[in-house]
DSSP file (Angstrom, degrees, kcal/mol; ACC not computed):
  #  RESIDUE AA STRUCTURE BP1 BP2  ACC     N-H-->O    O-->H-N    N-H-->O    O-->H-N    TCO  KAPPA ALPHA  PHI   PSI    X-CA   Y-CA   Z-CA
    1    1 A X     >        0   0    0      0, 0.0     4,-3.9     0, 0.0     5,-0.2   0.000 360.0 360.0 360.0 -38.2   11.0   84.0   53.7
    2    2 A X  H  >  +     0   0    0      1,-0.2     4,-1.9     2,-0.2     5,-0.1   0.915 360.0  40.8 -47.2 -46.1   14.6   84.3   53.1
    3    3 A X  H  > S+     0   0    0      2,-0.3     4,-1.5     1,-0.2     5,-0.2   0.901 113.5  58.4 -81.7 -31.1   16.0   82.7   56.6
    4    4 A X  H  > S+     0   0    0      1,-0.3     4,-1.5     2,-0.2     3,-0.3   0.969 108.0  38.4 -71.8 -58.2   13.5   80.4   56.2
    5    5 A X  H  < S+     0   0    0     -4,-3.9    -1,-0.3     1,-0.2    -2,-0.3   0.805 117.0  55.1 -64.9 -19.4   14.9   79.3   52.8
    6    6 A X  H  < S+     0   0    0     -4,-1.9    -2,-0.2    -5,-0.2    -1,-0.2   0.909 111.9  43.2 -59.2 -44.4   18.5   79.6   54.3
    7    7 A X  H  < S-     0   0    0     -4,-1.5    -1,-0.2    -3,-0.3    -2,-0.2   0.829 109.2-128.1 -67.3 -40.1   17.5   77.3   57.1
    8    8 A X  S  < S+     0   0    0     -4,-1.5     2,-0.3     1,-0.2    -3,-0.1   0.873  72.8 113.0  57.8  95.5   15.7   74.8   54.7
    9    9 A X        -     0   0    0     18,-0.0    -1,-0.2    19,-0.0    18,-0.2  -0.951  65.6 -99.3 177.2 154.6   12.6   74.9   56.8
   10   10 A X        -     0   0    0     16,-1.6     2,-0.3    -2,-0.3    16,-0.3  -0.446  14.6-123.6 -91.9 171.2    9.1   76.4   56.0
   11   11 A X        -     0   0    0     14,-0.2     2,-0.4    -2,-0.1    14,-0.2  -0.841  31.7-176.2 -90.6 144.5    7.2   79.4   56.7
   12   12 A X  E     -A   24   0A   0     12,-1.2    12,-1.5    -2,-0.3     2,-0.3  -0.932  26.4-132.6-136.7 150.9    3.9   78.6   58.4
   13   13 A X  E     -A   23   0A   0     -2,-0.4    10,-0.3    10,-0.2     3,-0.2  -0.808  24.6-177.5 -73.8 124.3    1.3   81.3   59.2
   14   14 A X  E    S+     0   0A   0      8,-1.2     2,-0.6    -2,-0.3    -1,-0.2   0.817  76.4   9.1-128.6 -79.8    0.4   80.5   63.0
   15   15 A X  E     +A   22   0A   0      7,-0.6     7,-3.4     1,-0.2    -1,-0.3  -0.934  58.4 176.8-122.6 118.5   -2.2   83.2   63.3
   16   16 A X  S    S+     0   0    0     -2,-0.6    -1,-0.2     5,-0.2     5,-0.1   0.625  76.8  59.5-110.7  -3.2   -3.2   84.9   60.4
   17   17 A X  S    S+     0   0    0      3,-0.1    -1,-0.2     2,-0.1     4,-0.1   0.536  80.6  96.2 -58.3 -13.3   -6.0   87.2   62.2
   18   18 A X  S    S-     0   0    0      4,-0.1     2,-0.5     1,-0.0     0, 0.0  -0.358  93.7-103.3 -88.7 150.5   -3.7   88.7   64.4
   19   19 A X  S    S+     0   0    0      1,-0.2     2,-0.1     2,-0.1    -2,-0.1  -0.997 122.8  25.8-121.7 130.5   -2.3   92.4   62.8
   20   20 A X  S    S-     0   0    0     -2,-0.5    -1,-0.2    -4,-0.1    -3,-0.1   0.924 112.6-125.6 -62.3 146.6    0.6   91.5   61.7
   21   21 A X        -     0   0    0     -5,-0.1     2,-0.3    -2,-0.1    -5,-0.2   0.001  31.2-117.2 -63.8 173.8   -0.5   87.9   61.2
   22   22 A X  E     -A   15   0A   0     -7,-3.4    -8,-1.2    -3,-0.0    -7,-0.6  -0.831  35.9-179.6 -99.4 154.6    2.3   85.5   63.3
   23   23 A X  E     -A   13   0A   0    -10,-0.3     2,-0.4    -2,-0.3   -10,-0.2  -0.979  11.3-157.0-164.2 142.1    4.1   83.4   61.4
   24   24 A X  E     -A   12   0A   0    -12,-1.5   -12,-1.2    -2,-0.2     2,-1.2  -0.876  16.8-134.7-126.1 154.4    6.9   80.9   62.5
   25   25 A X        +     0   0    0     -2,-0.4   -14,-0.2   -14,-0.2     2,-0.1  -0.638  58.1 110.1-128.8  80.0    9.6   79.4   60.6
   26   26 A X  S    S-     0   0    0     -2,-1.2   -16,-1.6   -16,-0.3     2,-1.6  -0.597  72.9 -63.7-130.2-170.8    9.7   75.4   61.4
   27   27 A X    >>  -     0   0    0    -18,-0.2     3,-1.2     1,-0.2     4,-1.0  -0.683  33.9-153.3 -93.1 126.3    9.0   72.3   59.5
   28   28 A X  H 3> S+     0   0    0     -2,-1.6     4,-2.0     1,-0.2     3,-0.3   0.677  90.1  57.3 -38.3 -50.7    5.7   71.7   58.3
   29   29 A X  H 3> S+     0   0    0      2,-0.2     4,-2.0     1,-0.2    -1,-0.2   0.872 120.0  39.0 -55.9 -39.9    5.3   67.8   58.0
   30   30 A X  H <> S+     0   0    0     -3,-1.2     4,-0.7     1,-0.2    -1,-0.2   0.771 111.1  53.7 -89.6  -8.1    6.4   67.9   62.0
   31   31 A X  H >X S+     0   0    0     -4,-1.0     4,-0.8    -3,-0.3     3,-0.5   0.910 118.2  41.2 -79.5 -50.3    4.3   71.0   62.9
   32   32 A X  H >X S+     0   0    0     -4,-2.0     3,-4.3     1,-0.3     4,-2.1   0.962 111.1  53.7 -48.9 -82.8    1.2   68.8   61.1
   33   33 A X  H 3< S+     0   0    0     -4,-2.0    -1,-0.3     1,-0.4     4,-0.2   0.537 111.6  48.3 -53.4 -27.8    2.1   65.5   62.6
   34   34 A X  H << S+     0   0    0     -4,-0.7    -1,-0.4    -3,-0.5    -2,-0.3   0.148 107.3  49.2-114.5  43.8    2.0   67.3   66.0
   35   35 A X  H << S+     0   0    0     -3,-4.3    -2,-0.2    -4,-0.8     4,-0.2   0.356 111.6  49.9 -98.6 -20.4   -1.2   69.0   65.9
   36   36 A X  S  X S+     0   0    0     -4,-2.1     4,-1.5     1,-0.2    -3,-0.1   0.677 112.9  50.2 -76.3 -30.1   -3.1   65.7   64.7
   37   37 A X  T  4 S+     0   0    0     -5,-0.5    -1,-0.2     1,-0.2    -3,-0.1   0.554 115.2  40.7 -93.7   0.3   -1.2   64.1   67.7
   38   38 A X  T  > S+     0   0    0     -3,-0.2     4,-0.5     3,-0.1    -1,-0.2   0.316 114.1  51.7 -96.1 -23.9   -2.6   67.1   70.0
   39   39 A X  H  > S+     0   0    0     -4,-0.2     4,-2.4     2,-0.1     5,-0.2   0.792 115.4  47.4-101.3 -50.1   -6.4   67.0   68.2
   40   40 A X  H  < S+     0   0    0     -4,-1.5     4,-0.4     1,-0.2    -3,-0.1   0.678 111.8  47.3 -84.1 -30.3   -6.2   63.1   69.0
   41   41 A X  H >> S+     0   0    0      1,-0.2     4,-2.2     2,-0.2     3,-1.0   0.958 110.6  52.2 -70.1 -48.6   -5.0   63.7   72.7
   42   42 A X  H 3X S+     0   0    0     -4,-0.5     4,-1.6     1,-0.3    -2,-0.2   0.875 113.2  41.9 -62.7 -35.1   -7.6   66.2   73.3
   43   43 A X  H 3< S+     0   0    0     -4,-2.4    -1,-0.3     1,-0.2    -3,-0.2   0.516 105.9  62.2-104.5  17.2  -10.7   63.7   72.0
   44   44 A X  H <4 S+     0   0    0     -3,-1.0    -1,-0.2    -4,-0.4    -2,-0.2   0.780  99.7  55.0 -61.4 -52.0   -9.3   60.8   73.7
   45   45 A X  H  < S+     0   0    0     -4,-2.2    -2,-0.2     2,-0.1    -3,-0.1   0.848  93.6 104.2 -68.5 -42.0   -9.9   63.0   77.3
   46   46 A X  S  < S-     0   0    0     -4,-1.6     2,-0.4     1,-0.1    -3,-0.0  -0.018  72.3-127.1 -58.3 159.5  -13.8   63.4   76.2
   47   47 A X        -     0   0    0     91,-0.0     2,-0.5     2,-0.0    -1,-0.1  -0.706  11.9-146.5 -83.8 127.3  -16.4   61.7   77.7
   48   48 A X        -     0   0    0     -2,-0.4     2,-0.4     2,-0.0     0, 0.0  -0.964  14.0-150.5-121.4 123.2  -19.1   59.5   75.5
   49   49 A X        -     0   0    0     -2,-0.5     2,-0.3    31,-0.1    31,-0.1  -0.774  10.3-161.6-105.0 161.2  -22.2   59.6   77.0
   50   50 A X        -     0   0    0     -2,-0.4    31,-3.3    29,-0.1     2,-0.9  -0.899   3.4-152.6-132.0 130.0  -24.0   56.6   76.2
   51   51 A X  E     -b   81   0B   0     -2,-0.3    31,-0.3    29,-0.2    81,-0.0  -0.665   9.8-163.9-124.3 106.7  -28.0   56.3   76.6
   52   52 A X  E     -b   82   0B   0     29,-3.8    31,-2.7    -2,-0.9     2,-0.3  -0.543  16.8-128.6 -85.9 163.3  -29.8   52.7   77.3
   53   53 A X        -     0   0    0     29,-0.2     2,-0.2    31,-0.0    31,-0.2  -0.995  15.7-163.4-127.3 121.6  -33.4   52.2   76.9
   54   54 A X        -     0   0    0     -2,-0.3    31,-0.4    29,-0.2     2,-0.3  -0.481   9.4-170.0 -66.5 147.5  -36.0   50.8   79.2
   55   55 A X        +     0   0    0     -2,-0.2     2,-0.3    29,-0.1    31,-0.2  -0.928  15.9 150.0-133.3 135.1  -38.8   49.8   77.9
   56   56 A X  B     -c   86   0B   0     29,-3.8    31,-0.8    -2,-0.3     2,-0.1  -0.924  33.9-123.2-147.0-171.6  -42.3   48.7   79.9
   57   57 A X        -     0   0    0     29,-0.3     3,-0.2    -2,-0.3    31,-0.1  -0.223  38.3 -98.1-116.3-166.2  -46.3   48.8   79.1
   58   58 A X  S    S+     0   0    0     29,-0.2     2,-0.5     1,-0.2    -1,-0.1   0.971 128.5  52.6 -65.2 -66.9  -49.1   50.6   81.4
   59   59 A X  S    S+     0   0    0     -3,-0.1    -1,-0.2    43,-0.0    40,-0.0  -0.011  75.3 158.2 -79.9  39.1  -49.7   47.2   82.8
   60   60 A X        -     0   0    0     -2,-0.5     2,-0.1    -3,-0.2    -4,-0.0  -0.345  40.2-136.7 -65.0 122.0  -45.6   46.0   84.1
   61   61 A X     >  -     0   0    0      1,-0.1     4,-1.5     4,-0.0    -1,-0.1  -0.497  24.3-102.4 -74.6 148.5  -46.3   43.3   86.7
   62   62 A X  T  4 S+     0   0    0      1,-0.3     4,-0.2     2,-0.2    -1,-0.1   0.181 113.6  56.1-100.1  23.3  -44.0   43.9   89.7
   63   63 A X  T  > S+     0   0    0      3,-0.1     4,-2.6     2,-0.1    -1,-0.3   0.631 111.3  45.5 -94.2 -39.4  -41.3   41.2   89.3
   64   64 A X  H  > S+     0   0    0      1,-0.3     4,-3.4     2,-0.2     5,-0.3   0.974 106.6  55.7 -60.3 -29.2  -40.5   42.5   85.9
   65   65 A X  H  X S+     0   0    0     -4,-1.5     4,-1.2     1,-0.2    -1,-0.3   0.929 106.4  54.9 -66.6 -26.2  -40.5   46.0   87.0
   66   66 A X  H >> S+     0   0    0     -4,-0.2     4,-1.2     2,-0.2     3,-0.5   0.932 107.1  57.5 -64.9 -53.4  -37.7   44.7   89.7
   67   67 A X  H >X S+     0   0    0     -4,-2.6     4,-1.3     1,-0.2     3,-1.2   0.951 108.7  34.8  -5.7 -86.1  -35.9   43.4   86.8
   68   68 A X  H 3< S+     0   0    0     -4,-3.4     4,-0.3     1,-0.2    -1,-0.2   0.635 108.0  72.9 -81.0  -0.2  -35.3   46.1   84.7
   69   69 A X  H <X S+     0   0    0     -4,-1.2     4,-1.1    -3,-0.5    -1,-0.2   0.889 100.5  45.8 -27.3 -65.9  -35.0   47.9   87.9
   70   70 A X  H XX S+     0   0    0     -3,-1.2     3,-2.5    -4,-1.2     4,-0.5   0.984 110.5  52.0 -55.3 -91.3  -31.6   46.1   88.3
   71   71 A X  H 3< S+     0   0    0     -4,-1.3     4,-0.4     1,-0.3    -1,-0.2   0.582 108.3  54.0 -31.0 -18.3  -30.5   46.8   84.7
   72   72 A X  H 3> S+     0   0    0     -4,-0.3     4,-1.5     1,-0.3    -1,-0.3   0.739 104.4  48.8-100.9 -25.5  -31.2   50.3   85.2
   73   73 A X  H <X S+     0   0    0     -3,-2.5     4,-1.2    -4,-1.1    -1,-0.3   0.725 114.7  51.3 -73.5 -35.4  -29.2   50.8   88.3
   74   74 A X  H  < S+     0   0    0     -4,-0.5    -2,-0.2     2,-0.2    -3,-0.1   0.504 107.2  48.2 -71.2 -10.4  -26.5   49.1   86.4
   75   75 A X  H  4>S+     0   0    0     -4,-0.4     5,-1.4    -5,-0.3     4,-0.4   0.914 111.4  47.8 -85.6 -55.5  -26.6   51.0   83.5
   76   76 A X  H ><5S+     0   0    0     -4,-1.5     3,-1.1     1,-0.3    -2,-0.2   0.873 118.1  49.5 -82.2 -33.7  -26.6   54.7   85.6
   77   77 A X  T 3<5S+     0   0    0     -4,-1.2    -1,-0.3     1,-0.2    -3,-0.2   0.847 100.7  55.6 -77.2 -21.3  -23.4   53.0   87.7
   78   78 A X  T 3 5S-     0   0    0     -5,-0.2    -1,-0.2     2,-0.1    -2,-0.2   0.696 132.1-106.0 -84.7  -0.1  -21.7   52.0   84.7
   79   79 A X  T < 5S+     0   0    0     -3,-1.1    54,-0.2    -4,-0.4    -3,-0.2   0.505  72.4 138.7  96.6  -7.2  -22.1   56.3   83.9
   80   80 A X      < -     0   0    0     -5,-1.4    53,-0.3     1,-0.1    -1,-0.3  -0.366  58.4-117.7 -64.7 156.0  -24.9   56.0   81.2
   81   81 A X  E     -b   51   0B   0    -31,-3.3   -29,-3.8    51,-0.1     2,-0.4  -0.370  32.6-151.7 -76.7 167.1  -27.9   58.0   80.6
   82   82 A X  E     -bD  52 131B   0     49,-2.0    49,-2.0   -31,-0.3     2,-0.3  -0.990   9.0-165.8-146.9 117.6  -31.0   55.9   81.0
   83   83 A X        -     0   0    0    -31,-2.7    47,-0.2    -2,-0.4   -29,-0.2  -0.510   4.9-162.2-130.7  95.8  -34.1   56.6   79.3
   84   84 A X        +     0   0    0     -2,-0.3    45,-1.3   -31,-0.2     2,-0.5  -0.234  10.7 177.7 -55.3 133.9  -37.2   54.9   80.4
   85   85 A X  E     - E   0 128B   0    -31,-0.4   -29,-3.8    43,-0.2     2,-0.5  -0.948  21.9-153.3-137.8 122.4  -40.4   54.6   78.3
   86   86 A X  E     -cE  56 127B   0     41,-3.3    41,-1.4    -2,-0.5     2,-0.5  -0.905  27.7-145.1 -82.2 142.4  -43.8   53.0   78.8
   87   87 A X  E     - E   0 126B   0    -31,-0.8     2,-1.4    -2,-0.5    39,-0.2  -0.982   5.9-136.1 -76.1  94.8  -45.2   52.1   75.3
   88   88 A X        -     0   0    0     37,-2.3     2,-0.5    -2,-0.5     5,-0.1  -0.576  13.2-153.1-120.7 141.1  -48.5   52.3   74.7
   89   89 A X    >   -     0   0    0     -2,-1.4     3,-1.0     3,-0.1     2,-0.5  -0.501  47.2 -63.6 -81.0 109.5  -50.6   49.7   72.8
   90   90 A X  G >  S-     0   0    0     -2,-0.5     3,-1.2     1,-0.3    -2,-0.0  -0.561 124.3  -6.7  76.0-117.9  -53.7   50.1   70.8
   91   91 A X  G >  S+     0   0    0     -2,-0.5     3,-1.3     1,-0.2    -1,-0.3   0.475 109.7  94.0 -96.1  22.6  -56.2   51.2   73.2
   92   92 A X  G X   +     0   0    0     -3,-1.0     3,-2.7     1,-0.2     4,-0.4   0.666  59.1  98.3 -67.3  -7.8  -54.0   50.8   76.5
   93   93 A X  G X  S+     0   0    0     -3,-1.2     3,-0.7     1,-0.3    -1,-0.2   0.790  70.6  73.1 -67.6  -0.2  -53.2   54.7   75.9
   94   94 A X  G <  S+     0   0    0     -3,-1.3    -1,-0.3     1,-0.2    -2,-0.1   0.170  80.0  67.9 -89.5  11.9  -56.1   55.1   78.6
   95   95 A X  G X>  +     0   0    0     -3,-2.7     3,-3.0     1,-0.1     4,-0.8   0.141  61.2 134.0 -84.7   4.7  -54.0   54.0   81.2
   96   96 A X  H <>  +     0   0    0     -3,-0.7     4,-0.7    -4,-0.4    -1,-0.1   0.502  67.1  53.7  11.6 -68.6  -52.0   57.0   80.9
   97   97 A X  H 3> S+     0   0    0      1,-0.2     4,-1.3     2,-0.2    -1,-0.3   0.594 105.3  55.8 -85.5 -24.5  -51.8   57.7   84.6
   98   98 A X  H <4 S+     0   0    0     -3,-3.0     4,-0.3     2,-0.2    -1,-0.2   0.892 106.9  48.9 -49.2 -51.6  -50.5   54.4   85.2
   99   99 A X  H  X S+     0   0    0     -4,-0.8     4,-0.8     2,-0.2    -2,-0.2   0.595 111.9  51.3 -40.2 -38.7  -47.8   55.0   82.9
  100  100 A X  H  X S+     0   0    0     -4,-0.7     4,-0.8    -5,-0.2     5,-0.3   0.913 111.4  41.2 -50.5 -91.2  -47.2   58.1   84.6
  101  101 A X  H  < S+     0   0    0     -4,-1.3    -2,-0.2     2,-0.2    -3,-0.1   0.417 108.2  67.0 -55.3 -13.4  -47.0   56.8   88.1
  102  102 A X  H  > S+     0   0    0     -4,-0.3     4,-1.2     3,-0.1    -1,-0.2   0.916 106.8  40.5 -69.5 -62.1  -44.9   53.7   86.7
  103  103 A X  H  X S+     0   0    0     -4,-0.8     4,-1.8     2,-0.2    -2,-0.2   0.522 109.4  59.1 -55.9 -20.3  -42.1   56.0   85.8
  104  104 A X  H  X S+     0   0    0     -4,-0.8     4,-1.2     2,-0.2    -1,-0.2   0.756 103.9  52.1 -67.9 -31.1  -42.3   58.1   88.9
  105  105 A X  H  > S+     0   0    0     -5,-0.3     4,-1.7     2,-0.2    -2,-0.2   0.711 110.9  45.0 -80.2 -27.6  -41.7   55.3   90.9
  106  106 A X  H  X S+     0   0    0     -4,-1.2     4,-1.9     2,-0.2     5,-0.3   0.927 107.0  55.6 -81.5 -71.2  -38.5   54.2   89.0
  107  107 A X  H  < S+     0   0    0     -4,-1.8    -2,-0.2     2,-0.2    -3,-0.1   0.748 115.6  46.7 -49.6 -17.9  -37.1   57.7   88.9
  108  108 A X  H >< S+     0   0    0     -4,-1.2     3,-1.9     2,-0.1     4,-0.3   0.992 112.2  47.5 -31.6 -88.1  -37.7   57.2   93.1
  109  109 A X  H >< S+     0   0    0     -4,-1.7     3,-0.5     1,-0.2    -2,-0.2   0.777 112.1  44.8 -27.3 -53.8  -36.4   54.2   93.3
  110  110 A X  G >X S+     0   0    0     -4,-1.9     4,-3.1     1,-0.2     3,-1.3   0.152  85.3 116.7 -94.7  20.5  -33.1   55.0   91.2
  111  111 A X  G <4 S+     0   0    0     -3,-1.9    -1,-0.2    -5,-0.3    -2,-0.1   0.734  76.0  45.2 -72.3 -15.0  -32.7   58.5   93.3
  112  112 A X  G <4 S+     0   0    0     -3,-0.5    -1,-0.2    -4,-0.3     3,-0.1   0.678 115.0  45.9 -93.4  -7.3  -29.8   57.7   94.7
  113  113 A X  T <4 S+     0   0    0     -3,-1.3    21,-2.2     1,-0.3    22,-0.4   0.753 124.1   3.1 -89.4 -41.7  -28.1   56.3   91.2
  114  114 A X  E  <  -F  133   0B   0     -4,-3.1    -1,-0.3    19,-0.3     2,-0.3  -0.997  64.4-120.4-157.5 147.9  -29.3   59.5   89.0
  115  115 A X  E     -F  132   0B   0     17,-2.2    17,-3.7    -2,-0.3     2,-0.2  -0.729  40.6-103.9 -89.5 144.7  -31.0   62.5   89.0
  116  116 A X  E     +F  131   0B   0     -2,-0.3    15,-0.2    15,-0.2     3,-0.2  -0.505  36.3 179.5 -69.7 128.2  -34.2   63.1   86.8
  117  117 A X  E    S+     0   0B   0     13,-3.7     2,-0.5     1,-0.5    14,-0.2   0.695  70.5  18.1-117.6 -28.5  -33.1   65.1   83.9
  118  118 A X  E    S-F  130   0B   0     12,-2.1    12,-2.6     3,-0.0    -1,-0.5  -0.968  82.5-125.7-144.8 128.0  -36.5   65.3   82.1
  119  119 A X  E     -     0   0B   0     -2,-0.5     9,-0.1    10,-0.2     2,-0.1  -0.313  51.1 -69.8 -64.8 147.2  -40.0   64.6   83.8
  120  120 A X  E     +     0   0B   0    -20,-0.1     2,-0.4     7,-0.1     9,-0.2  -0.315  61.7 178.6 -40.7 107.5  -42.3   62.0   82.3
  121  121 A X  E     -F  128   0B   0      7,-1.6     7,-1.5    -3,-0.1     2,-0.3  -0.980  27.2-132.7-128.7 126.2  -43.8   63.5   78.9
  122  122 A X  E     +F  127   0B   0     -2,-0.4     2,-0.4     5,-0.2     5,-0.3  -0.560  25.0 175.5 -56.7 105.3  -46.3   61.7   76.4
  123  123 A X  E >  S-F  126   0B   0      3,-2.8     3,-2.0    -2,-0.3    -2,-0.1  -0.986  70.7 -47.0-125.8 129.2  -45.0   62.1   72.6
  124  124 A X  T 3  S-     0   0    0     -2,-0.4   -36,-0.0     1,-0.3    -2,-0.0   0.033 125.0 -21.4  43.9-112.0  -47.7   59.9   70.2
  125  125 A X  T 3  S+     0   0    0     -3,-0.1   -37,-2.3   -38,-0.0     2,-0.3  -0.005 124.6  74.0-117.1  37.5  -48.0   56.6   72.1
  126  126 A X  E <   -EF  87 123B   0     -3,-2.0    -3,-2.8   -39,-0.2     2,-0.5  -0.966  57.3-159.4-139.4 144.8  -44.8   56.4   74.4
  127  127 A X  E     -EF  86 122B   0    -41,-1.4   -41,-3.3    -2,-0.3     2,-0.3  -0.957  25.3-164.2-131.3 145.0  -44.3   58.6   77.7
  128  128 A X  E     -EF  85 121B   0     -7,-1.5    -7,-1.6    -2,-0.5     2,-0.3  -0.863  16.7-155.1-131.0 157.7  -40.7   58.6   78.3
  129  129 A X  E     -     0   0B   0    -45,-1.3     2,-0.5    -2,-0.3   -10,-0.2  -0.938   9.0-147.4-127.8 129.5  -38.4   59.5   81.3
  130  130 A X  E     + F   0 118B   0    -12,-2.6   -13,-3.7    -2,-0.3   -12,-2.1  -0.805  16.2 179.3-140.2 110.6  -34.6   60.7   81.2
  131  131 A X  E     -DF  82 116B   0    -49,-2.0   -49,-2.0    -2,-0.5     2,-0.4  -0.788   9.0-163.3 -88.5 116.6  -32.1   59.7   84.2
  132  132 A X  E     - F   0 115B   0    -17,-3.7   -17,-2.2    -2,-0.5   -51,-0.1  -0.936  29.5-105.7-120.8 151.2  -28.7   60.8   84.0
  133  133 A X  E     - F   0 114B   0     -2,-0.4   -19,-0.3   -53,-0.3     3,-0.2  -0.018  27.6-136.3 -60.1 150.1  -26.0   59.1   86.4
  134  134 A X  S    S+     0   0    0    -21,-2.2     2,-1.3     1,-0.2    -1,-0.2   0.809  94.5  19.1 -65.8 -47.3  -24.7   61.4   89.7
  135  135 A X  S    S-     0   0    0    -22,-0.4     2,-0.3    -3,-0.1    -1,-0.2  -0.441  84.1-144.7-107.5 101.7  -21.6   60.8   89.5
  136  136 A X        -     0   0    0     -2,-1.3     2,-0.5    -3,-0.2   -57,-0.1  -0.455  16.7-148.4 -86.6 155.9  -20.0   59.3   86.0
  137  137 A X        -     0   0    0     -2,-0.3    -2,-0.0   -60,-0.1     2,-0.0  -0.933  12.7-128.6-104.4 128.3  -17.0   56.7   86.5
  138  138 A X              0   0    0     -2,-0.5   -59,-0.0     1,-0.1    -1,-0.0  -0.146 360.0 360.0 -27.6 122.3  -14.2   56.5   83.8
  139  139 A X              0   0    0    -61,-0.1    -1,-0.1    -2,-0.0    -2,-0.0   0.574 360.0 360.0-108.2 360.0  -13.6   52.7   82.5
């Protein structure tokens, strides 16, 4: 503590688990100012995955399914996850196996864009689907 105060410069405890803790003798405000500028680098580098939503019924007539076909391939090339869902209404929940077979047929289709990350599962009245992209691209 003494060269520290000789120096006019702080003590900072680096690792205080360590036997005997480490401890460095620098200034504080600039030791701070670059470890926020090191915390900042580091969650800059991460990735944010991003998840769009599909949406269609039992009965999706086959221009619309070509539609959101498109979107959905644009979504898994732009590097999001994609989760498709049929929704079903009032008593349509007895087309089940339509629903089913809707969603198989888009994770097919989009087999070269994404891999199927979760299979087609029924929670209450929506059976949902989860594609994530092969390959994700940086913007």
């Amino acid at each position: 503590m003494s060269i520290a105060r000789d120096q006019e410069l702080d003590l900072v405890e680096i690792s205080p688990n360590a036997s005997p803790p480490v401890c460095k003798i620098l200034e504080y405000k600039k030791f701070l100012y670059e470890q926020k500028k090191r915390e900042k680098l580091l969650k800059s580098k991460t990735i944010k995955v991003v998840l769009k939503e599909i949406r269609f019924g039992p009965n999706t007539d086959e221009h619309d399914y070509e539609f959101k076909k498109k979107h959905a391939e644009k979504f898994l090339l732009d590097g999001a996850k994609l989760k498709a869902f049929v929704f079903f209404k009032g008593r349509s929940i007895i087309y089940k196996e339509k629903g089913q077979i809707l969603l198989l047929r888009l994770a097919q289709d989009l087999e070269e864009y994404g891999k199927v990350e979760q299979m087609p599962k029924l929670e209450g009245k929506k059976m949902s689907i989860l594609i994530t992209p092969k390959k994700i691209s940086k913007k």
